[in-house]
N, C-alpha and C positions, 0 to 999 in steps of 0.2 A: 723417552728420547728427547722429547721436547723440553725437558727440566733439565735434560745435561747442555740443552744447545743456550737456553737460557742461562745458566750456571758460568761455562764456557766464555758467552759475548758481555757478562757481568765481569767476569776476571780479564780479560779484557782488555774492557774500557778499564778499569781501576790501575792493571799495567800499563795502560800509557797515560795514566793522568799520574800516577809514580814517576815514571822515566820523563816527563814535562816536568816535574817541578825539580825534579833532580838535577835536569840538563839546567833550568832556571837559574837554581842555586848554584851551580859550576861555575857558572859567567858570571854571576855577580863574587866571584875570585878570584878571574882569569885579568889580568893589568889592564883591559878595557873596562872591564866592569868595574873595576876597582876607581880607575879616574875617573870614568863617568859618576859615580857614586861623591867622590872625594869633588867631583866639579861643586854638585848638585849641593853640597854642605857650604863650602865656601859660598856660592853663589846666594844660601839664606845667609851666612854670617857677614857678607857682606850688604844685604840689605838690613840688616840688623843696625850694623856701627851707621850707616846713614840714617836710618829710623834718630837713632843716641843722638848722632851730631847733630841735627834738625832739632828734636828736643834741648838741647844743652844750648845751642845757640840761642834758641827762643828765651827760655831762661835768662841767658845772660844780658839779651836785650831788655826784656824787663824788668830784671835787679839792678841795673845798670839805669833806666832811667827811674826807678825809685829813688835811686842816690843821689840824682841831677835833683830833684825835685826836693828832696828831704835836707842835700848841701845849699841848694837856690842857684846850683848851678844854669836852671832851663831857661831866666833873666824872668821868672815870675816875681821875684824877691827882689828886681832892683827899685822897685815902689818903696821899699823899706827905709830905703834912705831920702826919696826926695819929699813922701808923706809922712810927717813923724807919728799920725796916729794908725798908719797900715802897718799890718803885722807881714804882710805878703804869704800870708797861710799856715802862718807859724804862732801859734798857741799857746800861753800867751805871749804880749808883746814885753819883751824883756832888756827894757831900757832904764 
C-alpha cells in the first residue's frame, strides 16, 4: 500500500508540474504575453542601435580629426609657412 501511495503522490507532483508549464506556455500566446515578449525584444534592440550610435560616433570623431591633422587643418601646419625649414609634421618637407 505504501508503494501505491508513493506511486500516486509521484504522479502527482509530475501532473502539476505538466499543467504549470502548460498554463506558462498558454500566456506567453495570449496578446499579453505576446507584448510583453515583443516589449522585451524591442527594449534589447533598442539598446543595441544606441551601443552602434555611440560607437559610430566615436569613430567618426577620430577619423575626423586624423584628417584635421593629416590636411593641417588643427593650425599645427601653420609653422610651415612662417619657418621655411619646419615641415609642421609632414615628412618630408616638400618645397
Amino acid at each position: 500500500m505504501s508503494r501505491r501511495l508513493v506511486y500516486v503522490a509521484f504522479g502527482a507532483a509530475v501532473g502539476v508540474l505538466v499543467v504549470r508549464k502548460a498554463s506558462q506556455a498558454a500566456a506567453r500566446f495570449t496578446p499579453a504575453g505576446v507584448q510583453s515578449s515583443l516589449a522585451g525584444s524591442l527594449a534589447g534592440l533598442t539598446e543595441a542601435i544606441r551601443d552602434f550610435s555611440a560607437d559610430l560616433r566615436e569613430a567618426m570623431s577620430e577619423r575626423e580629426e586624423e584628417l584635421r591633422v593629416t590636411l593641417g587643418l588643427d593650425g599645427t601646419h601653420d609653422l610651415v609657412d612662417l619657418d621655411p625649414g619646419h615641415t609642421g609634421g609632414l615628412e618630408p618637407d616638400v618645397r
